[in-house]
N, C-alpha and C positions, 0 to 999 in steps of 0.2 A: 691451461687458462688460469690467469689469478681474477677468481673474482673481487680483490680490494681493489686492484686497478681499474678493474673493468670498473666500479663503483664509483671512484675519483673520475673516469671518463663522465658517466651518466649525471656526477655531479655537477661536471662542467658544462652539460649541457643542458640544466635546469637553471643553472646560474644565469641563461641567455635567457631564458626565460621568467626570470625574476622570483626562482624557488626556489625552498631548500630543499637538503637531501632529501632522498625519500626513506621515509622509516626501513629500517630494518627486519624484515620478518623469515629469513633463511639462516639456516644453518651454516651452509658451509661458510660464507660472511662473515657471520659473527665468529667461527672456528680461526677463521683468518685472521679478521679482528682482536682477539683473548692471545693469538702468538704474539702480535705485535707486542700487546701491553708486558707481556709475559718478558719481551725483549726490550731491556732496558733503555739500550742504547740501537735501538729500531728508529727509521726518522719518521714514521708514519704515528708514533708511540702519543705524543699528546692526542692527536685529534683521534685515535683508535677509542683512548679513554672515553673522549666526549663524545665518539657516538655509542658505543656500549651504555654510558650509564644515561642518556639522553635523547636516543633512536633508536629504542628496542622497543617495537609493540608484543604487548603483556599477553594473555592466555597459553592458550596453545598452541600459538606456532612453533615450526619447527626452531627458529631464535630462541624462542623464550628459554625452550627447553634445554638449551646450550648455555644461556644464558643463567638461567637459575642452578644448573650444575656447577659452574665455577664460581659464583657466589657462596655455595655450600662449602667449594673449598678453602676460599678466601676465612669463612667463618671457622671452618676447623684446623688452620691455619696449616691446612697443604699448599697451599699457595700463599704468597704474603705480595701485596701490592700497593705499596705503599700509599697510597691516593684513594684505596680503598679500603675502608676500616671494617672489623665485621659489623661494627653497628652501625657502619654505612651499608652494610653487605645486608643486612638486618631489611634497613628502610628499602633499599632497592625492593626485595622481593614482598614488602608490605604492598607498594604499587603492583602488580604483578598479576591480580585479577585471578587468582587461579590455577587450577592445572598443575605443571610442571614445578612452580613456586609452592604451591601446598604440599607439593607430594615430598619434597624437599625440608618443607618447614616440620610436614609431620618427622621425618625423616630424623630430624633435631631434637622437636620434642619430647621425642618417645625414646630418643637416645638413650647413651649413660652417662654425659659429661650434666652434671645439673645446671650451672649456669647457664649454657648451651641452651640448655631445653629450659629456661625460664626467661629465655631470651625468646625465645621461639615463640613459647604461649602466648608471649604478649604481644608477638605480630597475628599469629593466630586467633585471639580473641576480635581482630579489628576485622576480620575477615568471613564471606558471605558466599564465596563462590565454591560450596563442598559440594561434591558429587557424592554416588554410593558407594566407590570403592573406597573416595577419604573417609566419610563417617562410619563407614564397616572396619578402616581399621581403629577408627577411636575407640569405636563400641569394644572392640577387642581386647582391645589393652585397657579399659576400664573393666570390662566384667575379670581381666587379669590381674588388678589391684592397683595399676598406674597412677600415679598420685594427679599426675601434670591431664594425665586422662578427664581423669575425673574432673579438674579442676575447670577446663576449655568446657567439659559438659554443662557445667555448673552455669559457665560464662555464656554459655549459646541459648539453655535456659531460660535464661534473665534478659537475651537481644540484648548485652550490653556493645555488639556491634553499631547498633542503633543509637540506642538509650545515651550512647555515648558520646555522638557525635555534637557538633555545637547546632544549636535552634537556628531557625531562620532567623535574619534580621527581622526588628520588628518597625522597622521605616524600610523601605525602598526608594531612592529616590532613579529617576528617569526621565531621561528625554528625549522626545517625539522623534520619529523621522518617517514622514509621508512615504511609502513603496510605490502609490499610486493611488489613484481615484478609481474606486467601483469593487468589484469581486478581483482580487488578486491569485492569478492562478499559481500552481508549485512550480508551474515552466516558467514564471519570471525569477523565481529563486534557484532554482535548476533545471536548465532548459533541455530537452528530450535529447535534442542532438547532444547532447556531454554525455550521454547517460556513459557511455564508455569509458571515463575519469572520473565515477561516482566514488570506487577505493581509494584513489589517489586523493588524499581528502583535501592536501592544500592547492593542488592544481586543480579540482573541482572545484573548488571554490572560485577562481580567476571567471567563474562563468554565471556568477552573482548578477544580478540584474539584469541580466542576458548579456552580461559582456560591457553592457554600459557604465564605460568608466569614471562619468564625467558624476553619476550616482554613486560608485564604488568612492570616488573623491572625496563627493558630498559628505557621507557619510564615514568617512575617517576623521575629516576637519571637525564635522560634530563631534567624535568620540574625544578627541586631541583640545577641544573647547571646553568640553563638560568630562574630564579624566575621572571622576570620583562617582558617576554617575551611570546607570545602566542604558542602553539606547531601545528602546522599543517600536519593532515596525509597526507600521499603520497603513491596514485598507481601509481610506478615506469613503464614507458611503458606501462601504459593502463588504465582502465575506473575507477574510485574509485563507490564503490556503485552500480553495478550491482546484478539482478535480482529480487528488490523489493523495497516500498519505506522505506518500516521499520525503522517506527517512534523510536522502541528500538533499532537501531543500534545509531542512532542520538543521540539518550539522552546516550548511553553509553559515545557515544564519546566523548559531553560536559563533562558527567561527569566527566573522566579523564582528559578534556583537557580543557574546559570550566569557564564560570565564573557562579555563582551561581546568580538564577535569585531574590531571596528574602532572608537574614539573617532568618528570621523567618521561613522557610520553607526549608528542605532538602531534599539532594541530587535533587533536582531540579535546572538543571544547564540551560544554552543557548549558544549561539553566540560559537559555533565550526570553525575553520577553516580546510577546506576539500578539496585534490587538486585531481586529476590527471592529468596523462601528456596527455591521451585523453578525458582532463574533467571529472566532473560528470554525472553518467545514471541521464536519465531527469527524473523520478518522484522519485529517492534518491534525485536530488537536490533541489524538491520542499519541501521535509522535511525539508532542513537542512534551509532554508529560513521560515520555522515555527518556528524556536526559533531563527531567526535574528541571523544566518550565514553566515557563505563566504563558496562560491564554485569556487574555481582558475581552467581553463582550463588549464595546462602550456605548451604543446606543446611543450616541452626541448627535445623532441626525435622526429626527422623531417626525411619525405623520400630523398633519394636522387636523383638528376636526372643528366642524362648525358645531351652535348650539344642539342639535341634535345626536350629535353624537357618529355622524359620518364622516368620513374622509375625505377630507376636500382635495380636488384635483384640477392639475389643468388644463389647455385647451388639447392636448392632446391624451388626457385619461390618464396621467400619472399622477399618482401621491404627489400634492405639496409637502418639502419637510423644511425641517426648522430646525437648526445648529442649535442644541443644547448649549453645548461649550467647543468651545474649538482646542483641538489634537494638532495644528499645523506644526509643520517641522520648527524644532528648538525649543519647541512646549517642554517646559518642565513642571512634572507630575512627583506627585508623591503615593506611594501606595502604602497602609498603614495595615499590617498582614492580620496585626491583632482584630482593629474593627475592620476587618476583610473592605475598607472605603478607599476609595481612590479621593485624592487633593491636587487643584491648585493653589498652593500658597496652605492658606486657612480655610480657602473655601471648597467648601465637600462637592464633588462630582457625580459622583455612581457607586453605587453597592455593590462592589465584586467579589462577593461571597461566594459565588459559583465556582469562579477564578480557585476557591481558597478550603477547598473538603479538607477534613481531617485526611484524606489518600491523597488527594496533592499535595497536600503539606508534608506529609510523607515521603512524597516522589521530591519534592524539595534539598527536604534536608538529608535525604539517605544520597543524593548527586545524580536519580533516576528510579525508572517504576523497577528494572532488571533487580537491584540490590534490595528491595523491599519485598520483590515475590524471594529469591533465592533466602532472604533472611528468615519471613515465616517459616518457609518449608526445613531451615535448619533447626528453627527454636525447639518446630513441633518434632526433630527428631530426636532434640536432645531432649525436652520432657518426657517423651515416651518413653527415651533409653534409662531415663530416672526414674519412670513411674510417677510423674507427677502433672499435676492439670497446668495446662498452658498460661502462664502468666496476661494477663493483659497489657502488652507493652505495643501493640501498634493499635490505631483507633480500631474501633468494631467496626466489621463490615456493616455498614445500613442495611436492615430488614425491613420493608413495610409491607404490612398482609393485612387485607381487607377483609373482616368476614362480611359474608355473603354478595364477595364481588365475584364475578367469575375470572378467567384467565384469557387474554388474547394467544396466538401461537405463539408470539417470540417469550409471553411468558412460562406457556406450559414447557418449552423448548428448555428453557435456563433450567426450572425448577428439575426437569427428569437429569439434566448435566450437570447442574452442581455439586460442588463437591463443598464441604468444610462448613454446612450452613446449620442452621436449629432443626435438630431433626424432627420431623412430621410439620414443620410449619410452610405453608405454602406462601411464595414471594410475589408482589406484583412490583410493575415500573417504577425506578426509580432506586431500587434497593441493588445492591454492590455485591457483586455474586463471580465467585471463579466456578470457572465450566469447563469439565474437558472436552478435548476439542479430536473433532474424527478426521476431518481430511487438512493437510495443509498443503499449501503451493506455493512456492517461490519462481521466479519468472528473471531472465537474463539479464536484464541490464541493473538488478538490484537485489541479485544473487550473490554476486560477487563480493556484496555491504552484509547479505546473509552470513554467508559465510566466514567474512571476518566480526561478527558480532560474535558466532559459534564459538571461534577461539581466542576469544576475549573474554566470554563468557564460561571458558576450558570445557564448553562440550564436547564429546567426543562420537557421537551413539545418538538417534535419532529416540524420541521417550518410546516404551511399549504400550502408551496408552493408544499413541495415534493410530490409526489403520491403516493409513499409507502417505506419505510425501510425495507430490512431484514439483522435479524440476523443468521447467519449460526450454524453450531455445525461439520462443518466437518473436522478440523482441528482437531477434539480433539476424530476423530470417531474411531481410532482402538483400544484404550485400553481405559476403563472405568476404569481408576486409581483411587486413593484418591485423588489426584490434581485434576481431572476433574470431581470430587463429588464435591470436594469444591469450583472449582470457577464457573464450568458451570450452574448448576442452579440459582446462586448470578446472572453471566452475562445476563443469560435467563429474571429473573425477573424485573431486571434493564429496560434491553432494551424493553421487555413487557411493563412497567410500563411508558418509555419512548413515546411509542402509534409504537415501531415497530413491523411488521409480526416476529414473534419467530420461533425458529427451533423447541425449545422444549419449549411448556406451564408450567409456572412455576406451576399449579395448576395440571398438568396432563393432560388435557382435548385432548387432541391429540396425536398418539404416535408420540414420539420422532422423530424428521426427522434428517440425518446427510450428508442430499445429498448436493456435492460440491457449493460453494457458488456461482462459476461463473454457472456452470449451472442455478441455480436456476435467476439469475441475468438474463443471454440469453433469460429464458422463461419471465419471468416477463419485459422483455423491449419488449413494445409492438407500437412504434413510431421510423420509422427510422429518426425522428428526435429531438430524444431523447436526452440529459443528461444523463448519469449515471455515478458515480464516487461511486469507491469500496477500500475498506482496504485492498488492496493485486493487487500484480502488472501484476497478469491476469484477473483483470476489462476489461476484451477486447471484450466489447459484438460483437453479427456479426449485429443487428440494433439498428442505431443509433451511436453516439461515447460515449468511456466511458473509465475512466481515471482511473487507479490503483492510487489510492493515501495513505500516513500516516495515523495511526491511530488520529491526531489532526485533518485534512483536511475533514476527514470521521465527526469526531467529527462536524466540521465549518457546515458542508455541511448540518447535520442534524438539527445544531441548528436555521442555517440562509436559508437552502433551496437555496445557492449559493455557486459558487466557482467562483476564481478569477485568471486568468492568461493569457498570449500570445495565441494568435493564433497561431498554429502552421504552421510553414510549412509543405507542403504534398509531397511526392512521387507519382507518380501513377504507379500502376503493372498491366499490361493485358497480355493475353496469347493467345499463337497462337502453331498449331499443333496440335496433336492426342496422350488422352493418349494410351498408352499397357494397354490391360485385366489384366494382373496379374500385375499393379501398384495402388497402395493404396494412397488415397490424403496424406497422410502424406506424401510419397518419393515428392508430389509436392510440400507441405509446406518445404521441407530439400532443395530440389532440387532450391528453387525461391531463398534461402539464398545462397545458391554455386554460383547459378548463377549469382547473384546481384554484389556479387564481382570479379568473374572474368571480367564482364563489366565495373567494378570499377578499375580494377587493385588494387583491396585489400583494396580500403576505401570502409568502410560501411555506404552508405547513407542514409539507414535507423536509423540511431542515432538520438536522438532525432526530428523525425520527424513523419506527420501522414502516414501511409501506405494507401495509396487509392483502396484497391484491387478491381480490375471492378470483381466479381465472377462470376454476373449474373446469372447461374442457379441451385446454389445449394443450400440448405433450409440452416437456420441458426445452425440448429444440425452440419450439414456436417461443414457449414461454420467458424465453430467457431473453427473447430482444426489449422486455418488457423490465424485468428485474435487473436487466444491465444498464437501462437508461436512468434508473435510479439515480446513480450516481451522479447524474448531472442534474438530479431533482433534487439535489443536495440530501438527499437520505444518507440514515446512519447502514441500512439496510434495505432486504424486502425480504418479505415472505410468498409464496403462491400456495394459495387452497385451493387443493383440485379436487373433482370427484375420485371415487376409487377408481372405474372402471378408466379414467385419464390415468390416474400416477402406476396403474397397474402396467400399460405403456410404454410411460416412459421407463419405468424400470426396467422393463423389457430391452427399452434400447441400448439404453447404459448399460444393461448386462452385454449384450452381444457387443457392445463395442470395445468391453474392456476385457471379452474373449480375444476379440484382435489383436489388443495389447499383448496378450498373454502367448497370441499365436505365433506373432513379431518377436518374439524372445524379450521382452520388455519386463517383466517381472524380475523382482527381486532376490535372494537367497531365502528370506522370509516366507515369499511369495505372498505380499500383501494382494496381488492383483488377485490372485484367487481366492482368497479371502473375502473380495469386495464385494466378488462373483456370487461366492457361498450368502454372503451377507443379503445381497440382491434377491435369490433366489428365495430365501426365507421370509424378505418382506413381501413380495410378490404375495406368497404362502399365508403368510398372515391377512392380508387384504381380499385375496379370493377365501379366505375361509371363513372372514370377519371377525377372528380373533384379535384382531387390532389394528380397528380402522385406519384410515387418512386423519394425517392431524388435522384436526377442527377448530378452530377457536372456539369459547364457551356462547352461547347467547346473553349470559348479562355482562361479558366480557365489556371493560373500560377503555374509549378510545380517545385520544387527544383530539382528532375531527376525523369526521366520514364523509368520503367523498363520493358522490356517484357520477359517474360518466354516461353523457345519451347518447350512444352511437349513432342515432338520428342526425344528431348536427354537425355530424361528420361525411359532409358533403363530397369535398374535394382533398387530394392531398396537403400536407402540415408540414412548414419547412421551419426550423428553425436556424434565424437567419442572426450573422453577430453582429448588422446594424453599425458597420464598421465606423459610418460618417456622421453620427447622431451626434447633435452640439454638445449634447450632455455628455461625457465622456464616463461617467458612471456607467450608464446605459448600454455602452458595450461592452462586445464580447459577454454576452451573458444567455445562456443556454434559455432563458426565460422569455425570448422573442419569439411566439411564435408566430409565424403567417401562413394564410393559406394560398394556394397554391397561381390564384388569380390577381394576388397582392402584384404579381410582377407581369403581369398582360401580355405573356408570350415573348418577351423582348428582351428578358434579361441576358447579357451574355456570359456565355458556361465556356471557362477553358478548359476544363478538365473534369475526367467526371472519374470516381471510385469508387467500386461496389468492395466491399470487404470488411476485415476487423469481425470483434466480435459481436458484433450486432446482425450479423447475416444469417444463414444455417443453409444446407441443403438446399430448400425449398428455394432461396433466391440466385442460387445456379441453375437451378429449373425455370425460373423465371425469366433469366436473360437468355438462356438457350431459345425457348421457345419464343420470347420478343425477336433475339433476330431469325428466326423461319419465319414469323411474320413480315415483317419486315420486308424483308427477302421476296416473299408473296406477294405484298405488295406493291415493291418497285421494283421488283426485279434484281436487285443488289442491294446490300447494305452498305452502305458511307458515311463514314466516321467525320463528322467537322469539331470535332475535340475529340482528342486523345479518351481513352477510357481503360482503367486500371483496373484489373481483379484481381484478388487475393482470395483464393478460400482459404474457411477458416482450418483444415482441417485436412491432413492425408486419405485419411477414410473417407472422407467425402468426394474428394477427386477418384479415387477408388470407385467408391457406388455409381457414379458419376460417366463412369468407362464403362461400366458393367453396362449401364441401363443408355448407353446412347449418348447424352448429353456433352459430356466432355469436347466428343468427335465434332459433335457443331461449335462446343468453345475453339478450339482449333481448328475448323476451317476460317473461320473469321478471323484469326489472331495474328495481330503481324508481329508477335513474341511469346513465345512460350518458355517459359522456365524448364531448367536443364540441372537436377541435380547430380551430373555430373562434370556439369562447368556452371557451380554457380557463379553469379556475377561480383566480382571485386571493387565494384567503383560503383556507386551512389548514379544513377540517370539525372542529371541536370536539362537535359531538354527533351520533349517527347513532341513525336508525330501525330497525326489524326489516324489513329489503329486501336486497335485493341491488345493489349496488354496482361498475358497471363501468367502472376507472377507466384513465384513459390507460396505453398500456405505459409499463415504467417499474420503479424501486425501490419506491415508495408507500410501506406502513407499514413494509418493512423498514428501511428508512434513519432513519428517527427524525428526518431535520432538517424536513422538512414537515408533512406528516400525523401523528397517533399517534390511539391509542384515547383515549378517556376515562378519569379518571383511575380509581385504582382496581379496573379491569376484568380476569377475565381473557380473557386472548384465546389462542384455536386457531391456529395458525399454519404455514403451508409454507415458512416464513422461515427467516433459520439462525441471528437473533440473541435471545437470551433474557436479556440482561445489565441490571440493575435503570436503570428509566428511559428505557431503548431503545427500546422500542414504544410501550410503556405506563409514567406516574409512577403513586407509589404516593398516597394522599390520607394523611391523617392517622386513619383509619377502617380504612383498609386497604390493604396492599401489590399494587399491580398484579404480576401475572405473566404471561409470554408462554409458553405451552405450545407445542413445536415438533413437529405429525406431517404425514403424507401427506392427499394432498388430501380424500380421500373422508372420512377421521374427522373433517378441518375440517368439510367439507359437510354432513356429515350432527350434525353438535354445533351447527351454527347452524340447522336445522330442528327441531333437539329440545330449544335454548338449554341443552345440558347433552351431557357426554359419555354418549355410546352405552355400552349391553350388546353384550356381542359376539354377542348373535343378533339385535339391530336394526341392528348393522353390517354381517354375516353377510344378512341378507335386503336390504339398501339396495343392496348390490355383485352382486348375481348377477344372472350373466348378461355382465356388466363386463368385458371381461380388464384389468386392471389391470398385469402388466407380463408379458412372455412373457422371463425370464431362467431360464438354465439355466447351471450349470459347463459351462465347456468341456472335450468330450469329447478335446479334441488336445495335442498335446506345446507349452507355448507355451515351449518355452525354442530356447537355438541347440545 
């Protein structure tokens, strides 16, 4: 087989597609490639050249590593190529990120030819991507008298890596271009269903605005109109970047709108400008800060208040606002980086100081946050290996410590994990603190962005601080396609190889797991004063904090066992009252968001901020449907404060669950899983002994607002609906509608109903089991007049599931059972009135496999309701995804319409649906 033809094939078949090659990241390729050139009179010889020195992606791929070989010997002129000079050979592996190009350059420096290696230094000095095996051999050959040694120390010292580079502009000019009107979700900039063309960066891109090209148009004419000018999108009226951090929403956007991080490397773009008018969602805007972006809050649509000082509203209870200044497409802004002000013309707009920290300015000008963490960690090795104190060449991290404030948990959480801070000095909110970090997870459909950031980034080796990585498979669980033949076992192997816990062993050795990543995440965090940071923006474990973050951030996290950021501010939420027997904690998780804002008079304080939920006494199974809906609360995070006698519990669970793991052969060479084990065991130990409670928050602890929720007024079930037809076109699709359950008087019609994703647990298997033996009871049969879909979240659950009965009654009813030995290959496009029980897994929450029918609405225990994400709309009618707890799905796909609250009232009795009660104890310190 020659692979350069088969290449020339693949190229002609992207050319029909209106793309270029695809970068080069293989070995033998570029092997075949280097003959050509090598072969003067080859006909393939020019264009061989221009992809070698212009389609080779940089780290560690197996390319690079071929590719920065023969560079070495262009330089030491074993090779002579005329078209390539060594001081082109030079700049080539300047671009190169790392890895195989360092190890190479050291290779020169350390040499005996002198020129050679002063040629070398000084690509070396520009460089930020060392590992421990390159600066152990520096160290080496300085303690051994190396001049050139010593000299790169001298230079890493000083961050003239940094120090060196050119400052930001200090004008920015820009202009506007509308994304849309209201909360802009990451599935309009990268829509679920591509998630499979996330690596493919320039054909992921084709799927920008969801494919709508007449916007892809729009916004080329504008860049070709205004050429000298940057483009900045705009959610018009609301949050740009909600629901995930989605690393490929970001790089689409550079792409289009961006600048290109290296000539020698494509479709790799950076520094995007990203606004909305209620800012960026917090962990979208820590992406866009990975490739040294701007994120503008603009605030150009303001409430209004009468003399008194209230909110005036209108006839239907919403804020009046009022257009400060108008952003419409073609707006041309100035941003002046110096006074961090935004301009029209002369005249001043907004203070986007926030926009402009000394760390963003940082993340700016180094071309992202990646080269500013690798940079400190070099300076401080080369100080150390001098014996001298750390220059101050990047700003200080901000400290603010309060005496005699006390500490909420997400503070006491930072201050016990940070690392590199004033020592004995305690930090509250707001202060810029790196933590190491305990658990990380990377999840399928933007693993595969993981892993090429790793070898971009030339990691090799998972860090030894983390205590264990997984890799998931459940994004990619309901159709076993040819795309997820082709990338999932590559991604499986990778991150294996990487020393992470896999879903699925690339050798076989265990069956295939595809249970939801955040579950698997909940169990394996076994410290409520944990780290975890995950690739998907329901990282929201219920012990410990844990940050949904980019697939780069995931990447960082695993390579350096840190992350870096604010302290956040916190909320705290406690609850008072008594639930109703037939309320389902889900109406209490719908119910705390309704509430929060009529307390609010309609600002959502939960925006980037931590949600301190006091729980107290529910296990973290329960707990997590709680801290997972966060996320569409627009939280930065959550925390839960349990009692001991709860997290003693849950740890319990987590322990035996992550025995199964270990029983499964799922454990590492490491054996992090038993580690997690031993780790569990010991906090258990410590909580039953009282050597070291449940984390508490302090009682004089500082909270940005507190909420209390009355479970009293939580009558009936909480659906949150996305109000699809609302004139106001802001107004939809926004997680912030709730209604209760009588809002639609028995008559709404339900196409399709889904119980699943991770907002379920155990418990709501139980609950549909036993709905239909009622059921059953009392007509005599059960009949489905809409289709009804489950996914559990979880192997082991369908396990416990079989053990104890339940499963047998999901399969008598089922007119489909999932066959992990014929999973299904093609995506369901139309579905029956049955029930549907499909492999664990995301299913219809994810939207890149499965979805409803167009059109449809559908009932959902999901958490996504954003237009297009479960369900597209037809031309006849707007699909909508309704979001409530299990039993209102269950019982709206028996009655293909939503329930009256006394056919729901009679469906659930008898049920316990969730046994939650305020905790009756002091949960502070």
């Amino acid at each position: 087989m020659n692979t350069y033809l088969d290449y020339l094939k693949e190229i002609e078949e992207r050319k029909e597609q209106g793309l270029h090659p695809k970068p080069i990241d293989g070995s033998e390729l570029l092997s075949n490639i280097i003959s050509q050139i090598k072969d003067v009179n080859n006909e393939h010889r020019e264009e061989s050249l221009n992809f070698f020195i212009y389609n080779v992606l940089p780290g560690t791929t197996s390319a690079a590593g071929v590719k920065a070989k023969f560079l070495k010997e262009i330089i030491l002129g074993e090779e002579v190529v005329a078209e390539i000079s060594p001081a082109f050979a030079f700049e080539q592996l300047s671009h190169m990120k790392g890895g195989p190009s360092v190890e190479v350059l050291l290779d020169l420096a350390l040499g005996n030819d002198a020129a050679i290696a002063e040629e070398a230094a000084k690509v070396l000095k520009t460089q930020v991507f060392l590992y421990e095996a390159d600066t152990a051999r520096l160290e080496e050959a300085y303690k051994a008298g190396n001049a050139i040694a010593k000299e790169l120390i001298e230079s890493y010292a000083q961050a003239d890596f940094f120090t060196k580079l050119p400052e930001i502009d200090e004008e920015i000019e820009i202009v506007t271009f509308v994304a849309g009107v209201g909360d802009i979700s990451t599935d309009l900039l990268s829509p679920g269903a591509d998630a499979h063309s996330r690596s493919d960066r320039e054909l992921h891109g084709q799927c920008m605005f969801e494919h709508n090209k007449d916007m892809q148009n729009e916004l080329l004419a504008l860049k070709a109109q205004h050429p000298n000018k940057r483009v900045m999108l705009v959610a018009e009226k609301g949050t740009m970047g909600v629901g995930s951090s989605r690393m490929s929403g970001v790089n689409n956007v550079a792409l289009w709108t961006g600048i290109q991080a290296s000539e020698y490397v494509p479709f790799i773009n950076i520094a995007p400008v990203i606004a909305g008018t209620n800012g960026i969602a917090p962990i979208f805007l820590t992406t866009v800060g990975v490739t040294g972006g701007i994120g503008l809050d603009l605030k150009n649509w303001v409430k209004q208040k009468d003399a008194e000082g209230n909110t005036i509203v209108d006839e239907e209870g919403d804020a009046v606002l009022k257009e400060e200044y108008s952003v419409a497409t073609g707006t041309v802004l100035t941003i002046n980086t110096k006074e961090k002000k935004l301009y029209n013309g002369d005249t001043f707009l907004k203070d986007v100081s926030a926009a402009f920290t000394p760390q963003k300015m940082e993340f700016m000008k180094a071309g992202g946050s990646y080269a500013v963490v690798f940079g400190k960690k070099l300076q401080t090795f080369a100080c150390k290996t001098l014996g001298i104190e750390v220059p101050q060449v990047y700003a200080a991290s901000k400290e603010i410590s309060i005496e005699g404030q006390g500490l909420t948990a997400v503070e006491k959480i930072f201050n016990k994990n940070a690392v590199g801070t004033t020592p004995g000095k305690t930090l509250h909110a707001g202060s810029n603190v790196r933590v190491e970090v305990n658990i990380v997870g990377s999840q399928d459909t933007t693993g595969l962005m993981t892993s090429q950031e790793l070898e971009m980034m030339a990691a090799t080796v998972i860090s030894p601080i983390v205590d264990t990585g997984y890799q998931s498979g459940c994004h990619t669980a309901s159709v076993w396609d040819d795309k997820s033949k082709a990338n999932i076992p590559r991604l499986m192997k990778f991150m294996n190889d990487f020393g992470l816990v896999t879903a699925r062993h690339p050798e076989g050795k265990y069956h295939a797991m595809t249970d939801v990543i955040h579950k698997v995440l909940n169990d394996i965090a076994v410290d409520d004063w944990d780290v975890i940071i995950g690739g998907d923006s329901h990282t929201r474990m219920a012990k410990g904090v844990a940050f949904g973050a980019d697939s780069g951030t995931v990447a960082l996290a695993l390579a350096t066992g840190e992350a870096t950021m604010p302290i956040p501010e916190s909320v705290k939420v406690t609850f008072k009252g008594e639930m109703k027997p037939y309320m389902d904690f889900r109406d209490v998780v719908h119910a705390t968001q309704e509430q929060m804002l009529t307390q609010f008079e309609g600002e959502n304080v939960f925006q980037g901020k931590i949600i301190e939920v006091h729980i107290g006494t529910l296990t973290s199974d329960q707990a997590f449907t709680f801290t997972d809906w966060t996320a569409e609360m627009k939280a930065k995070a959550s925390i839960c404060i349990s009692e001991e006698e709860t997290l003693i519990e849950s740890l319990e669970i987590s322990r035996d669950r992550i025995q199964i793991m270990i029983d499964k052969g799922m454990d590492n060479p490491k054996q992090d899983l038993k580690g997690l084990v031993d780790k569990a065991n010991n906090r258990i130990q410590e909580l039953k002994t009282g050597t070291k409670p449940a984390l508490k928050p302090d009682a004089d602890a500082k909270y940005y607002a507190e909420v209390v929720i009355d479970l009293d007024k939580i009558v009936e079930p909480m659906i949150a609906d996305p109000d699809v037809n609302n004139e106001d076109v802001s107004k939809r699709y926004t997680h912030d509608n709730i209604q209760p359950l009588s809002f639609y008087g028995g008559t709404k019609k339900v196409d399709l109903g889904f119980v699943g994703s991770c907002m379920v647990h155990k418990g709501d298997m139980q609950i549909l089991a036993q709905m239909l033996k009622n059921l059953e009871a009392q007509k005599g049969e059960v009949e489905f007049k809409a289709p009804l879909v489950v996914a559990p979240p979880t192997y082991n659950i369908v396990d416990e599931l079989k053990a104890e009965g339940d499963w047998e009654v999901l399969e008598k009813y089922a007119g489909f059972v999932f066959d992990d030995n014929a999973p299904k290959a093609v995506a369901r496009t139309k579905y029956d009135n049955k029930l549907y029980l499909e492999r664990p897994g995301c299913s219809l929450c994810m939207g890149n496999q499965e979805k409803a029918e167009p059109g449809d609405t559908v009932m959902a225990t999901s958490t996504r309701l954003f237009q297009g994400r479960v369900v597209r709309d037809t031309d006849a009618k707007k699909g909508e995804s309704l979001l409530s707890s299990t039993p209102v799905v269950v019982l709206s796909c028996i009655l293909g319409r939503t329930p009256t609250m006394e056919e729901y009232e009679a469906a659930v009795e008898g049920i316990v649906l969730t046994k939650f009660k305020p905790s009756q104890k002091q949960l502070v310190m």
